[in-house]
C-alpha positions in Angstrom: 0.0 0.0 0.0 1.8 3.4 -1.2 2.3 5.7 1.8 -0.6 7.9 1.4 -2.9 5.2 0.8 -2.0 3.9 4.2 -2.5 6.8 5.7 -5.5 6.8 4.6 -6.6 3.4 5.8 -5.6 3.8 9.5 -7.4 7.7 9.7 -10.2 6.0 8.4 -10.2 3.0 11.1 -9.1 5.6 14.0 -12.4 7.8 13.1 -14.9 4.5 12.7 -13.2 3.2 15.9 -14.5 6.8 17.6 -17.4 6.9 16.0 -18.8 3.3 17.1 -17.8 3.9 20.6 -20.1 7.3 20.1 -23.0 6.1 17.9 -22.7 2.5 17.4 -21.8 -0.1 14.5 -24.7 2.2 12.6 -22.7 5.0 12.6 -22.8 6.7 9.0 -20.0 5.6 7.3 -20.4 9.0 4.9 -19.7 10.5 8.4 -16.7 8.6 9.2 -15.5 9.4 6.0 -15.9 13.3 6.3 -13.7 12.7 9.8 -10.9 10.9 8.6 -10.8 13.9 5.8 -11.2 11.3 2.6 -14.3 11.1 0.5 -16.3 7.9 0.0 -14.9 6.7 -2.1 -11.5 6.5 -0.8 -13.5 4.2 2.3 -15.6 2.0 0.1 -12.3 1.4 -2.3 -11.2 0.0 1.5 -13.7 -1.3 3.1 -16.5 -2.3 0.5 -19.2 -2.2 3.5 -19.7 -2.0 6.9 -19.0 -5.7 7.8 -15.3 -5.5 6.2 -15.3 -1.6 8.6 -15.9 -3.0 12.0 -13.7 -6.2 11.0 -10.7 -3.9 10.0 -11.3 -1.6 13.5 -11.8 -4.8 15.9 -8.7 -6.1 14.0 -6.4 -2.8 14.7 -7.6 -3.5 18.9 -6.0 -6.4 19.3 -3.1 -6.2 17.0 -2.1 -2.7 19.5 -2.7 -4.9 22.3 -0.8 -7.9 20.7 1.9 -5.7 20.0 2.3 -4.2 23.2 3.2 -7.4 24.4 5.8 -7.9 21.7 6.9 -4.4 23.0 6.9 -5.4 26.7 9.1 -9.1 26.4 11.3 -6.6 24.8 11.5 -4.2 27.4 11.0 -5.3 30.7 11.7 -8.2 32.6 9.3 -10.9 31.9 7.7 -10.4 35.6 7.2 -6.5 34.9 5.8 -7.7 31.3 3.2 -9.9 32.4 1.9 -7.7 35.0 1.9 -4.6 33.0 0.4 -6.7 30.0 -2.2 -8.1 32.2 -3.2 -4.7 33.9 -3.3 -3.8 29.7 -5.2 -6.3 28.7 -8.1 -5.5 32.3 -7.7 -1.8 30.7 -8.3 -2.8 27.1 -11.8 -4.5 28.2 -12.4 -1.6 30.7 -12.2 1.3 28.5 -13.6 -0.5 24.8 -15.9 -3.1 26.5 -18.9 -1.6 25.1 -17.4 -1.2 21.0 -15.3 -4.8 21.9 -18.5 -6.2 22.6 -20.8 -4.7 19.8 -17.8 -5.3 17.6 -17.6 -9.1 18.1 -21.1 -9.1 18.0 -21.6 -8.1 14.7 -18.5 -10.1 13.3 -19.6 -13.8 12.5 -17.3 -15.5 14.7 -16.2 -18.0 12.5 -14.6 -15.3 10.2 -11.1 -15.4 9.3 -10.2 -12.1 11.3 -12.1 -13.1 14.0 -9.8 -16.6 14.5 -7.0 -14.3 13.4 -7.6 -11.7 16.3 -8.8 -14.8 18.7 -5.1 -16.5 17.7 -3.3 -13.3 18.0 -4.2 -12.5 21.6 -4.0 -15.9 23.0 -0.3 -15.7 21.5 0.3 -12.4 23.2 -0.8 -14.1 26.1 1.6 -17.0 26.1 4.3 -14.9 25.0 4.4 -12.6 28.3 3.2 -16.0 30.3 5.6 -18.5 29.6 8.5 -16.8 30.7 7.0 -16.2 33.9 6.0 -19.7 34.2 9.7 -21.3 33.3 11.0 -19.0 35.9 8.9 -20.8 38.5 7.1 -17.4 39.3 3.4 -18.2 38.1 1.7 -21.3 38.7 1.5 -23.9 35.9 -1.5 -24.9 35.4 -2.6 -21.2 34.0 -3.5 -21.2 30.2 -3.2 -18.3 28.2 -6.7 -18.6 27.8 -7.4 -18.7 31.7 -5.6 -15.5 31.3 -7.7 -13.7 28.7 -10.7 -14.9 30.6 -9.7 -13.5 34.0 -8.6 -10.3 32.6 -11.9 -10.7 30.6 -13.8 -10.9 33.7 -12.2 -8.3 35.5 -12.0 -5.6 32.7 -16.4 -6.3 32.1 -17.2 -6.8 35.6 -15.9 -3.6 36.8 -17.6 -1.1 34.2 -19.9 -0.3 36.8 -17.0 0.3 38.8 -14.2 1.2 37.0 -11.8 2.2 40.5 -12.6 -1.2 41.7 -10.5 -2.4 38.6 -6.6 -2.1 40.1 -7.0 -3.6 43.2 -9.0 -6.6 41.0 -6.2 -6.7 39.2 -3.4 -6.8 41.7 -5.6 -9.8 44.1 -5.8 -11.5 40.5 -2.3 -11.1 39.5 -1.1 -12.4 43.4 -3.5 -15.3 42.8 -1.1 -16.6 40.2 1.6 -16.7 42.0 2.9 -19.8 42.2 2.0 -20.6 45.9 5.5 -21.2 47.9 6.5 -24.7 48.8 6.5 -25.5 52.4 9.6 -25.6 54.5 10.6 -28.8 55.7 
């Protein structure tokens, strides 16, 4: 995609994003198109309709949180990544919850992107798990999936209240812990 053109593509999914979270996934996509400053054309040439929109937007979520991972193994020690992924990840379903959820319920689950973006976050999830796993730090038995689920859980069950979500977040994240073995 030439540089302009891609440009293009991510205004356009940065103003639907906004614009779902404000109106829903029936936001006017001639609206979306007057915020990202491109015509209709240039969206429909993109997206040919709303389905292929909301796919491309739910998409861009989880590759920034699947990246940040990347970004964290990279940058932190895999302790410090996990926690700070997790506390992401409870922050991700916190804040977007509401366009996550009307998102995934307009995308037919047994899409491609939607096994893509399924994939790609369990992966993120192993990737800042394992190490703290080999390093005997996080108890075994944990999936990456148990993960996703419990920061799932966290990040939906406190939208009534949102300050409750930290100190969720820290009880989870010493619940992990793998538990210390008895002296004797």
């Amino acid at each position: 995609m030439r540089a302009d053109a891609r440009r293009n593509y991510e205004r356009i999914i940065e103003c639907a994003r906004d614009a779902f979270a404000e109106h829903g996934i029936e936001a006017p996509l001639d609206d979306i198109a007057r915020r990202a400053g491109v015509g209709p054309g240039t969206l429909y040439r993109h997206f040919p309709n709303r389905t292929a929109l909301m796919e491309a937007v739910y998409r861009a979520n989880i590759e920034t949180l699947a990246a940040r991972a990347a970004e964290l193994r990279e940058t932190r020690t895999p302790p410090d990544a996990f926690t700070e992924w997790f506390g992401e990840l409870v922050s991700y379903i916190l804040h977007r919850h509401g366009l996550a959820a009307t998102l995934k319920a307009a995308i037919d689950r047994t899409s491609d992107v939607f096994t893509a973006c399924s994939t790609m976050l369990a992966e993120a999830a192993e990737s800042v798990l394992v190490p703290v796993q080999e390093a005997g730090l996080v108890r075994r038995d944990v999936t990456p999936r148990d993960i996703l689920r419990l920061g799932h859980g966290i990040g939906a069950g406190c939208q009534a209240a949102p300050d409750s979500a930290p100190l969720l977040t820290e009880i989870a994240l010493t619940g992990l812990r793998t538990p210390p073995t008895p002296a004797g």
